[in-house]
BAVOPA-726585 format. One record per residue: x, y, z of N, C-alpha, C in turn; residue in three letters; residue number from 1. Coordinates in steps of 0.05 Angstrom, whole numbers, plus 5000, padded with zeros to 4 digits. Layout:
! residues N
X,Y,Z,X,Y,Z,X,Y,Z,ALA,NUM
...
***
This chain:
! residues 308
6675,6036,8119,6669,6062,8131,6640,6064,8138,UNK,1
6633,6077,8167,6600,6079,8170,6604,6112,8189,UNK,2
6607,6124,8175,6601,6155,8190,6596,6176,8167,UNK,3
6575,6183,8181,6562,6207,8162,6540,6214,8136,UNK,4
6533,6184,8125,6504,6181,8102,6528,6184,8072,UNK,5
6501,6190,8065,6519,6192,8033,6543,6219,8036,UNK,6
6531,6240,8045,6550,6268,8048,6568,6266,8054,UNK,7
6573,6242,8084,6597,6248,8088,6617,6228,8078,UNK,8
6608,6195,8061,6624,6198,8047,6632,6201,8027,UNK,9
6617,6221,8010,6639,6233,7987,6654,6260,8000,UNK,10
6639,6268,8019,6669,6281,8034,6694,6262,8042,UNK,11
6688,6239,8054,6710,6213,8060,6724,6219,8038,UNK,12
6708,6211,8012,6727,6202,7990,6736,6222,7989,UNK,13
6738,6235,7976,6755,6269,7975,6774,6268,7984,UNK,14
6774,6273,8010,6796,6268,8038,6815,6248,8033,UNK,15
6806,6226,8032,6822,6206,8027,6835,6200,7996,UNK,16
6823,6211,7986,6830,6215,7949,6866,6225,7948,UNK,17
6861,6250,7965,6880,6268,7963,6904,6262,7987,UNK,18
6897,6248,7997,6924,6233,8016,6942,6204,8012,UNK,19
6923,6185,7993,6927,6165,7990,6914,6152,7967,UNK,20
6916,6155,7940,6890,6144,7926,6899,6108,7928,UNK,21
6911,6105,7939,6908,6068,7935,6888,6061,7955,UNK,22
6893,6086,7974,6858,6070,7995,6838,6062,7979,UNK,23
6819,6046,7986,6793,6050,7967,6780,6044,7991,UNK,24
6753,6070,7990,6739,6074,8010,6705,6071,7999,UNK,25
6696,6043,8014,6674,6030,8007,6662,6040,8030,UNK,26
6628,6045,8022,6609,6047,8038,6605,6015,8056,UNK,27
6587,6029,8086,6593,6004,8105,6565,5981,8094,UNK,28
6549,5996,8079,6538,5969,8072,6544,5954,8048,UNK,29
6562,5961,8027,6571,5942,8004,6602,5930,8021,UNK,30
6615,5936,8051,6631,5921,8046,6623,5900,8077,UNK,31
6598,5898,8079,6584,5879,8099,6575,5853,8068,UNK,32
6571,5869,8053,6569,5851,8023,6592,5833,8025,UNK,33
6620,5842,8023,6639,5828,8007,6658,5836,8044,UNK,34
6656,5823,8057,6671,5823,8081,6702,5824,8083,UNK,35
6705,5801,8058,6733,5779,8059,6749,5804,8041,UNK,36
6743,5830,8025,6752,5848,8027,6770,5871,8038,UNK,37
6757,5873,8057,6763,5892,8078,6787,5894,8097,UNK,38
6804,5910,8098,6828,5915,8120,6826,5927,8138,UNK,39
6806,5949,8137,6812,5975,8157,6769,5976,8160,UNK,40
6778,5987,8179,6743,5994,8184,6747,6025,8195,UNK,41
6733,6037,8195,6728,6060,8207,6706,6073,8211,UNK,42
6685,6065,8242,6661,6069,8250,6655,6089,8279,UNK,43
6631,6084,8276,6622,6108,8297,6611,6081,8320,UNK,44
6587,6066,8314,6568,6063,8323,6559,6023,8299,UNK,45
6575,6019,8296,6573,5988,8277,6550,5965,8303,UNK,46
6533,5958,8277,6510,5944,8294,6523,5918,8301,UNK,47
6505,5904,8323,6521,5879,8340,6528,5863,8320,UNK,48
6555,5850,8326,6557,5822,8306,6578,5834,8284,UNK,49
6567,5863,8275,6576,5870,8252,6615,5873,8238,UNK,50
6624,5874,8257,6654,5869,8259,6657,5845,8258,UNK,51
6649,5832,8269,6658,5808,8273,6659,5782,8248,UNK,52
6645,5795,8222,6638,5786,8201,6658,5794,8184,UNK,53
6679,5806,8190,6707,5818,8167,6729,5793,8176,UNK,54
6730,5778,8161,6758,5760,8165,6783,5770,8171,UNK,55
6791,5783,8146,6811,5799,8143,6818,5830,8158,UNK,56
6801,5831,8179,6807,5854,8187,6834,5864,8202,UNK,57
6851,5892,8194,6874,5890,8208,6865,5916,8234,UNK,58
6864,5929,8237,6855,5960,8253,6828,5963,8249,UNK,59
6818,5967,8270,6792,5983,8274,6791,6011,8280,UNK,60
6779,6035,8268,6792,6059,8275,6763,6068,8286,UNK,61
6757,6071,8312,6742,6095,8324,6737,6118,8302,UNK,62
6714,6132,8298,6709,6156,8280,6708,6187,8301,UNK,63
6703,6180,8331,6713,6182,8345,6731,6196,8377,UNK,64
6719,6211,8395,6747,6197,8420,6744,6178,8435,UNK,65
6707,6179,8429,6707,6148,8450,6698,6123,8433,UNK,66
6703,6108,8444,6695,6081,8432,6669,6063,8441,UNK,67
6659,6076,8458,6637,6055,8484,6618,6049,8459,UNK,68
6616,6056,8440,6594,6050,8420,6605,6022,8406,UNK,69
6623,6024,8398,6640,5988,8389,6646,5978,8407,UNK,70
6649,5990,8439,6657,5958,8454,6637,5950,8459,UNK,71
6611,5959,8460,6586,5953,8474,6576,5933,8455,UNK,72
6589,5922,8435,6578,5902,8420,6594,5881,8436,UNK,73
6582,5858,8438,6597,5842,8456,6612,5822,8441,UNK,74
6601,5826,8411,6624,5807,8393,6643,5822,8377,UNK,75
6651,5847,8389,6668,5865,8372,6688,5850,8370,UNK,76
6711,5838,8349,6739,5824,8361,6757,5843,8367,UNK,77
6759,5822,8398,6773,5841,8411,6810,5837,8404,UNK,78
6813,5823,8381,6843,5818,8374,6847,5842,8359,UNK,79
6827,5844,8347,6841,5859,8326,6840,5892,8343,UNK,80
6866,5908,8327,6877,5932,8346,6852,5955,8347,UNK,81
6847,5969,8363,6828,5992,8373,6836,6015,8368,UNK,82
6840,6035,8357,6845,6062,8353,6825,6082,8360,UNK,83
6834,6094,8372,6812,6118,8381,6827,6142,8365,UNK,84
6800,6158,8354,6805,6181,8342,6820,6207,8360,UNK,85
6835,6209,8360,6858,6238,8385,6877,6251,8366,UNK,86
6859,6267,8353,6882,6291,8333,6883,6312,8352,UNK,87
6911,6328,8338,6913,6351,8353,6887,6364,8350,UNK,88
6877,6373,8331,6849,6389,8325,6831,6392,8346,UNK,89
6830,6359,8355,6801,6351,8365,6807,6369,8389,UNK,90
6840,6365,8407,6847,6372,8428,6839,6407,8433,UNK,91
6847,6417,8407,6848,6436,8405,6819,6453,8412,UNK,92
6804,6438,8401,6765,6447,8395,6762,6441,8425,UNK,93
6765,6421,8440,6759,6416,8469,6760,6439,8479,UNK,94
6798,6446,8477,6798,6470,8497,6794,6497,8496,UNK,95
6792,6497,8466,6769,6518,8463,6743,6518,8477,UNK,96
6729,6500,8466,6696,6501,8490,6704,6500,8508,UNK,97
6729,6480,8524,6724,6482,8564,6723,6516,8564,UNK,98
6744,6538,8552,6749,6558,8560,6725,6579,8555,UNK,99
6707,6575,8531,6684,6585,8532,6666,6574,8543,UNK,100
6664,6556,8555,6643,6546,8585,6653,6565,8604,UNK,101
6685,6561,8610,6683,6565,8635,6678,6595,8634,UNK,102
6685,6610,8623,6679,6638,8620,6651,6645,8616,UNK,103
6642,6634,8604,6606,6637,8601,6594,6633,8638,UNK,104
6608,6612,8645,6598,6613,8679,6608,6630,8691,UNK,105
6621,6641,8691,6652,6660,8708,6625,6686,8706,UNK,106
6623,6697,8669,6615,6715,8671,6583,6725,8672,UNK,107
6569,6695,8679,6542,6699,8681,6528,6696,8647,UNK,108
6540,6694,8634,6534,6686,8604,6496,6682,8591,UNK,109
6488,6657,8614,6455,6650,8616,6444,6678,8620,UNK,110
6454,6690,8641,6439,6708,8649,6430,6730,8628,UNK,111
6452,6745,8617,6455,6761,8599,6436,6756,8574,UNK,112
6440,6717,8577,6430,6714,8535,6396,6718,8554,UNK,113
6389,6710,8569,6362,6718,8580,6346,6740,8576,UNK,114
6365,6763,8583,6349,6779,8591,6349,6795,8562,UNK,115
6372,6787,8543,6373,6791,8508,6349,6783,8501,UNK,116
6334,6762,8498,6316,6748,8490,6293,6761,8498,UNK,117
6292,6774,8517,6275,6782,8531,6268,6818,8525,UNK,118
6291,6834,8512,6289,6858,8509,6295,6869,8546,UNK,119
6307,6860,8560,6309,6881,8577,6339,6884,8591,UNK,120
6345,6898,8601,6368,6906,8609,6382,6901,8636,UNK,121
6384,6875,8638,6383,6870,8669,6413,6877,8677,UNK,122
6422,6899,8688,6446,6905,8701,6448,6891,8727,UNK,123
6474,6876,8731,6489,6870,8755,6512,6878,8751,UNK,124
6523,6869,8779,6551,6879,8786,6575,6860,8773,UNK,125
6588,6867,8767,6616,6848,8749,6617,6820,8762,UNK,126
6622,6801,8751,6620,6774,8771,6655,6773,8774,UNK,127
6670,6752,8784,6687,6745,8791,6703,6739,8775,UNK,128
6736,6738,8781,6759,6750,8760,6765,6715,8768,UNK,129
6783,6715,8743,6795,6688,8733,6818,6684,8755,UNK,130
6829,6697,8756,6853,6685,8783,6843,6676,8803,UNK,131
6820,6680,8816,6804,6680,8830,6787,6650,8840,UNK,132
6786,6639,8809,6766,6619,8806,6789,6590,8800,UNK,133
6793,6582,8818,6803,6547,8817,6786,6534,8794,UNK,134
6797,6528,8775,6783,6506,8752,6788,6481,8749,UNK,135
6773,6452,8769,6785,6429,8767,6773,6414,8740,UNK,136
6792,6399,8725,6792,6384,8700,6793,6351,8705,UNK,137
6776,6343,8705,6772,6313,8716,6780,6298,8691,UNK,138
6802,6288,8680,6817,6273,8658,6832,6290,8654,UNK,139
6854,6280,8651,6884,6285,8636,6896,6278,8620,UNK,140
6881,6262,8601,6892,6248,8570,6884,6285,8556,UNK,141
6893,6280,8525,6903,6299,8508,6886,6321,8503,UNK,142
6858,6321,8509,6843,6340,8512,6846,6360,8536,UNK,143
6838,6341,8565,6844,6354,8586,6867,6369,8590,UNK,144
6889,6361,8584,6921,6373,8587,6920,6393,8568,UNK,145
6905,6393,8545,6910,6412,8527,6890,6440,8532,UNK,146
6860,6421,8547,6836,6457,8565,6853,6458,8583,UNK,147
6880,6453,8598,6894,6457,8621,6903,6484,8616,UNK,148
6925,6474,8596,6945,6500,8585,6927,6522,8576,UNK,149
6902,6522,8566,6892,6537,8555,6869,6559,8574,UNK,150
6857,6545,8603,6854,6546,8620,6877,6569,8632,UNK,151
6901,6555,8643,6918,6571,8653,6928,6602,8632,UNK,152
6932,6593,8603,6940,6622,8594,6913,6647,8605,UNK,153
6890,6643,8604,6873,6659,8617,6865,6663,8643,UNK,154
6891,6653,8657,6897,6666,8686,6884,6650,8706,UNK,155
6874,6624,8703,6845,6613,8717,6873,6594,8729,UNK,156
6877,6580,8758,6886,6562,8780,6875,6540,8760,UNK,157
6895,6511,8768,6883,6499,8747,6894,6469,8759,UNK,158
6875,6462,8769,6876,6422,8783,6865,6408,8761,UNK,159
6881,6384,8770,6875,6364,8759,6868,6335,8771,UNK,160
6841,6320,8766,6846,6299,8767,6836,6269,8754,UNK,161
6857,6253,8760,6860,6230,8740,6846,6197,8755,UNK,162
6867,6184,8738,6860,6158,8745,6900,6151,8764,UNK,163
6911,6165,8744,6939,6165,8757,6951,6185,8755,UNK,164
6965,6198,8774,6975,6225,8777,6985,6229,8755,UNK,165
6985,6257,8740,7000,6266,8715,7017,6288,8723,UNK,166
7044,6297,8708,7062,6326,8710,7047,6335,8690,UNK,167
7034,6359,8692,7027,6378,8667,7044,6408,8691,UNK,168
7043,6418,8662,7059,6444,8675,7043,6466,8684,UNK,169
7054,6472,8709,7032,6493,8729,6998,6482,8732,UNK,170
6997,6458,8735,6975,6440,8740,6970,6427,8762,UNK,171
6962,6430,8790,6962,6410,8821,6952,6388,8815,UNK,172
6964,6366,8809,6954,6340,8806,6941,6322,8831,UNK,173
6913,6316,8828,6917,6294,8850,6900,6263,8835,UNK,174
6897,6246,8847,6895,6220,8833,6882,6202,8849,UNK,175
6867,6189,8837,6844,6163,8850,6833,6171,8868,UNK,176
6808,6153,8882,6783,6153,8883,6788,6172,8918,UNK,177
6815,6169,8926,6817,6177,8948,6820,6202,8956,UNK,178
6835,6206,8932,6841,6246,8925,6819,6263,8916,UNK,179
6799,6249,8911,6767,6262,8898,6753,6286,8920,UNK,180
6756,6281,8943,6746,6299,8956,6756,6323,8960,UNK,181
6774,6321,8966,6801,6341,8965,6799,6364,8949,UNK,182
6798,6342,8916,6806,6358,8891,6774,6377,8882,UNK,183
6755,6365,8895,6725,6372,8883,6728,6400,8904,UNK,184
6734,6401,8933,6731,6425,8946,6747,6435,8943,UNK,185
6770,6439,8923,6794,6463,8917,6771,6475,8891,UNK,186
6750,6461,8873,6745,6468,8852,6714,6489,8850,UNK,187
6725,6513,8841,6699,6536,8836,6691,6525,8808,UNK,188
6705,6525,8787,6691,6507,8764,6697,6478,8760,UNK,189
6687,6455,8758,6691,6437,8750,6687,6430,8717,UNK,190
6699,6415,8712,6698,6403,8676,6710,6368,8685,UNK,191
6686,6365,8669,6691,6332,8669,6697,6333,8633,UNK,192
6715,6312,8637,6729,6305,8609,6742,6274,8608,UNK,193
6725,6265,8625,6735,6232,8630,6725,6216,8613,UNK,194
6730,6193,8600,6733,6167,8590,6709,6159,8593,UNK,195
6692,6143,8586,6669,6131,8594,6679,6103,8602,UNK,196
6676,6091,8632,6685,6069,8634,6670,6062,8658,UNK,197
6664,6030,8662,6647,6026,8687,6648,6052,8709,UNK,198
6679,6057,8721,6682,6071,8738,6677,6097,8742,UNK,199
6672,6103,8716,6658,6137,8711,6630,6141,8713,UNK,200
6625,6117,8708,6592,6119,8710,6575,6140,8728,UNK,201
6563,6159,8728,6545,6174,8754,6563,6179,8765,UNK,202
6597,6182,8758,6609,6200,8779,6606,6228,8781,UNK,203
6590,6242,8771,6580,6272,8774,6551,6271,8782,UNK,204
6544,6264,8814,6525,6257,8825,6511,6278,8848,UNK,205
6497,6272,8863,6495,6276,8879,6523,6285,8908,UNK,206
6522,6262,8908,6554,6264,8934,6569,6277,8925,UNK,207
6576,6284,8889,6599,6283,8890,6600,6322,8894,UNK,208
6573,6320,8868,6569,6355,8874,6573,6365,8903,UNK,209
6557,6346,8920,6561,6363,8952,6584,6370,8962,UNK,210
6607,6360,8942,6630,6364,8957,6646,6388,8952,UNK,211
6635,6395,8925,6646,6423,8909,6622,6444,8928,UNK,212
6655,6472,8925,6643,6493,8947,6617,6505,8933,UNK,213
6599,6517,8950,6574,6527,8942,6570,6544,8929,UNK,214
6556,6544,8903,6554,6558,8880,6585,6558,8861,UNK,215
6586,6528,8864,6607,6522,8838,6597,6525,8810,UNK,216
6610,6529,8793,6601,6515,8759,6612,6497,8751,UNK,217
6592,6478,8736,6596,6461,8728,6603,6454,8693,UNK,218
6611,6437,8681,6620,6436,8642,6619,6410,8648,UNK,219
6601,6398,8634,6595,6369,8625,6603,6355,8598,UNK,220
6632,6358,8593,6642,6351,8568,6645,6330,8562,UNK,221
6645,6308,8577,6665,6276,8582,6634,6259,8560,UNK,222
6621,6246,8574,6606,6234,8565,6581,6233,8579,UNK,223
6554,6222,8568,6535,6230,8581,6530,6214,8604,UNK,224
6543,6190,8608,6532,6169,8621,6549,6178,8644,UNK,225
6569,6201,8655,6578,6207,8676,6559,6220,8691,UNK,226
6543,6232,8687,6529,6250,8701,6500,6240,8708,UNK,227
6492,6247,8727,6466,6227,8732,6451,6270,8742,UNK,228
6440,6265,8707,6428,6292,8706,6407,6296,8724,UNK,229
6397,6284,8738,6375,6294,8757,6392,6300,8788,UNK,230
6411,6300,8785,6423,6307,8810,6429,6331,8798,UNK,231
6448,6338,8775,6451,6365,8765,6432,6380,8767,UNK,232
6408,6368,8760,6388,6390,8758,6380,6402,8788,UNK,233
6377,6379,8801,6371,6391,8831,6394,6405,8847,UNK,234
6420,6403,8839,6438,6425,8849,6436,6448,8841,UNK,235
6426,6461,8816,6420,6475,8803,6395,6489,8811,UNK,236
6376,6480,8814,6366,6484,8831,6353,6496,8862,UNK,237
6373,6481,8877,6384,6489,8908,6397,6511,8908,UNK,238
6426,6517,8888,6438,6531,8890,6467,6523,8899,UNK,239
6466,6491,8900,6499,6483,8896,6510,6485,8878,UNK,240
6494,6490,8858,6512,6495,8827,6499,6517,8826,UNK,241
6518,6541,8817,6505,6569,8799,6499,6573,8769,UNK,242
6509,6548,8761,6506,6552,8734,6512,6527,8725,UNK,243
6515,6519,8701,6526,6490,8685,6522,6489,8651,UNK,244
6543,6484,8649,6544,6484,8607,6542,6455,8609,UNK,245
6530,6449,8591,6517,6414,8583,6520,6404,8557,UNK,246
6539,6396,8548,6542,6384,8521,6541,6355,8516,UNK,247
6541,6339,8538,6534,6303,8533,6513,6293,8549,UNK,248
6502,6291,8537,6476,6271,8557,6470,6237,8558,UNK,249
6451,6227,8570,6446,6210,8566,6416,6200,8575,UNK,250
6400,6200,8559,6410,6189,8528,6409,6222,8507,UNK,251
6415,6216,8488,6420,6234,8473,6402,6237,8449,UNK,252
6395,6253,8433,6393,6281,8446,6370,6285,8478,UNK,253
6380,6302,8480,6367,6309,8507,6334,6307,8500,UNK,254
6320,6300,8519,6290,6290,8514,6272,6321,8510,UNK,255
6258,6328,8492,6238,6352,8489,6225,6354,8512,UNK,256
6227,6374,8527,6209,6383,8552,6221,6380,8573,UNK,257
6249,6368,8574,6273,6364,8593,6265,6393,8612,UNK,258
6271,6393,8639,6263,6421,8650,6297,6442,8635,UNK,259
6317,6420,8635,6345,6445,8631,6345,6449,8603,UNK,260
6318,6443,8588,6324,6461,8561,6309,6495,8569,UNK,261
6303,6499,8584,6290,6527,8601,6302,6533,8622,UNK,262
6323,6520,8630,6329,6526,8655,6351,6551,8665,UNK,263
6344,6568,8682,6357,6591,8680,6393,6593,8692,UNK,264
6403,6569,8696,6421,6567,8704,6441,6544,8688,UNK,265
6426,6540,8660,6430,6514,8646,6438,6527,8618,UNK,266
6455,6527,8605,6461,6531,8582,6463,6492,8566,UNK,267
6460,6486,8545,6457,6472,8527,6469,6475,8494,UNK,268
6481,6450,8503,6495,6455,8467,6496,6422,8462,UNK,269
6493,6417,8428,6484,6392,8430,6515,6367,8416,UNK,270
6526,6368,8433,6550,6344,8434,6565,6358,8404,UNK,271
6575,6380,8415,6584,6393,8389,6618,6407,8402,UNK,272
6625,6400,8432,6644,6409,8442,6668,6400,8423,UNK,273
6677,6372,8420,6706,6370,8407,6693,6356,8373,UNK,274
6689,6359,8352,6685,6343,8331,6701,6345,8311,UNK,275
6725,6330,8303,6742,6340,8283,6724,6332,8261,UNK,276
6734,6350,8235,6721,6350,8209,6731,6324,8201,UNK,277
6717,6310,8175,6719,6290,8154,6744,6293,8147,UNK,278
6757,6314,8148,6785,6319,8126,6809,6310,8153,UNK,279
6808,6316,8180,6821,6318,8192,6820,6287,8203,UNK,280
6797,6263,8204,6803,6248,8218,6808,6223,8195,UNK,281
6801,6236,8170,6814,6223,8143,6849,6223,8148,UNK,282
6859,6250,8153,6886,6250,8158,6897,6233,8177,UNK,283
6873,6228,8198,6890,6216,8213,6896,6179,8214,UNK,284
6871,6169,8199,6867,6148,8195,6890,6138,8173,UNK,285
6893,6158,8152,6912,6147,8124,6940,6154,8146,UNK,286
6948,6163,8163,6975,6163,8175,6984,6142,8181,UNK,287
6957,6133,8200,6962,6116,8224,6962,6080,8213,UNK,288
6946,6091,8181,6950,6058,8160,6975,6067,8145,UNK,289
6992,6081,8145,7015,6084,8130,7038,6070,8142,UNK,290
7036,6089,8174,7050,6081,8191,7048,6050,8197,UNK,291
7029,6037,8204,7019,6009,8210,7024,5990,8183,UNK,292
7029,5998,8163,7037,5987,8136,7071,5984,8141,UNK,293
7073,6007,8153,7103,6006,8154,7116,5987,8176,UNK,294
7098,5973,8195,7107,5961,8213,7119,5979,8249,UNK,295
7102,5997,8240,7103,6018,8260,7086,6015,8285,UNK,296
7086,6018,8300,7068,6016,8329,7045,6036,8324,UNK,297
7022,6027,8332,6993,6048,8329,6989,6059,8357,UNK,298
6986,6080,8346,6988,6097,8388,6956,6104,8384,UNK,299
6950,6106,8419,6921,6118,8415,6897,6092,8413,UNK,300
6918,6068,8428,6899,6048,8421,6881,6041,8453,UNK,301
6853,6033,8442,6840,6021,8466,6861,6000,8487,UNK,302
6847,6006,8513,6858,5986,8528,6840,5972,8551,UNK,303
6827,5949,8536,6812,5940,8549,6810,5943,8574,UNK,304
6831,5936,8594,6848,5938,8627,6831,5958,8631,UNK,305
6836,5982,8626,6838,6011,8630,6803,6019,8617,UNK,306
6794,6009,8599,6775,6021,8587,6764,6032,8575,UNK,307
6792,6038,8568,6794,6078,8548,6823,6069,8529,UNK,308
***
């Protein structure tokens, strides 16, 4: 286990005490000690090489939704199975924040905490109603589908797009690199919630902003390495973007003196959108080794092909 310092794991242990006591949950540097030990790993961020020193390893479990931090080791083994962390919870906390982004942009939110801060009373006119505002969701794995539904119960039009067309219900799907333009000018708010994978890289750019209608909002949930923040900032700027919630950057944390930690059209929150608790991704790990004990199929696994 390598997430969290000492705190979090005797929270681990706890968690795992009470689901399973035959686990035994060793810190990641006494079981880099005794390697030939070890069955299960479960990391955030494991230094290069460092996997690759467990003989016995059966599952690797993401701590987790993305993994780019273990594949980026180039000697991760890649035999042994990949699990990415995807509890309902996590899904759940996503679409909570997409829906308080998108509403914080909808209703001018920056503006308001501004002029709070400030002691003064800046009255405007009501901004714009949720039926009103097209909300495109760029991924459709279990987060995105789940800010969809949650999206739509609060009345907001609600696209989608993927890598391959998906049915979500009351959702306009469209799909690949060809449908992108299309899907970006149907969208008044955008939310990225994509995968980190070569092909995501800087896809929230320059071009791509130009293509969303003028004075869209933007929710930067996916990962940081999609967004090539100095284009955000200069839409923001111009006035192609009216606003934007920012929760992943890159690199991270965001650099002191960044201009969008002041910026009047920039809200900031620090990679705190989906995080399930210690207790919840303990649950999900002792399942998914119960299940996998049992000779069960592990869902939720990396796929190199794909990326994600």
């Amino acid at each position: 286990m390598k997430s969290g310092g000492e705190a979090g794991l005797a929270e681990f242990r706890a968690a795992f005490a009470g689901l399973d006591p035959m686990l035994d949950l060793v810190r990641w540097e006494e079981a880099l000690g005794a390697p030939e030990t070890v069955d299960y790993a479960l990391v955030w961020d494991p230094g290069p090489g460092e996997l690759a020193r467990f003989p016995h390893l059966r599952v690797i479990f993401g701590a987790g939704a993305g993994v780019d931090l273990i594949t980026a080791d180039p000697d991760w083994p890649r035999h042994i199975p990949l699990m990415r962390m995807a509890t309902p919870e996590a899904a759940q906390r996503m679409g909570e924040f997409c829906c308080w982004a998108v509403l914080s942009l909808l209703k001018n939110a920056r503006r308001m905490a501004i002029a709070q801060a400030k002691g003064a009373w800046d009255y405007f006119e009501a901004p714009g109603r949720a039926e009103l505002t097209p909300v495109g969701i760029m991924g459709l794995g279990a987060m995105g589908a789940r800010s969809a539904a949650m999206l739509r119960a609060l009345g907001f039009p609600v696209l989608g797009w993927s890598r391959t067309r998906k049915e979500l219900p009351g959702v306009e799907s469209f799909a690949g690199a060809a449908a992108l333009p299309e899907f970006l000018g149907r969208c008044r708010m955008l939310v990225c919630l994509l995968p980190a994978t070569p092909e995501t890289r800087h896809i929230i750019r320059a071009e791509t902003l130009a293509l969303l209608p003028e004075g869209a909002g933007y929710v930067g949930a996916g990962r940081g390495m999609q967004q090539r923040l100095e284009d955000v900032l200069a839409a923001l700027d111009s006035g192609r973007l009216s606003g934007a919630v920012l929760d992943v950057f890159e690199p991270e944390p965001l650099p002191a003196g960044h201009p969008l930690w002041s910026h009047p059209k920039a809200t900031i929150t620090p990679h705190v959108a989906s995080l399930p608790t210690r207790a919840e991704r303990a649950a999900h790990v002792a399942r998914a080794i119960a299940a996998f004990e049992r000779g069960e199929a592990l869902t939720n696994l990396y796929d190199p092909a794909r990326g994600y």
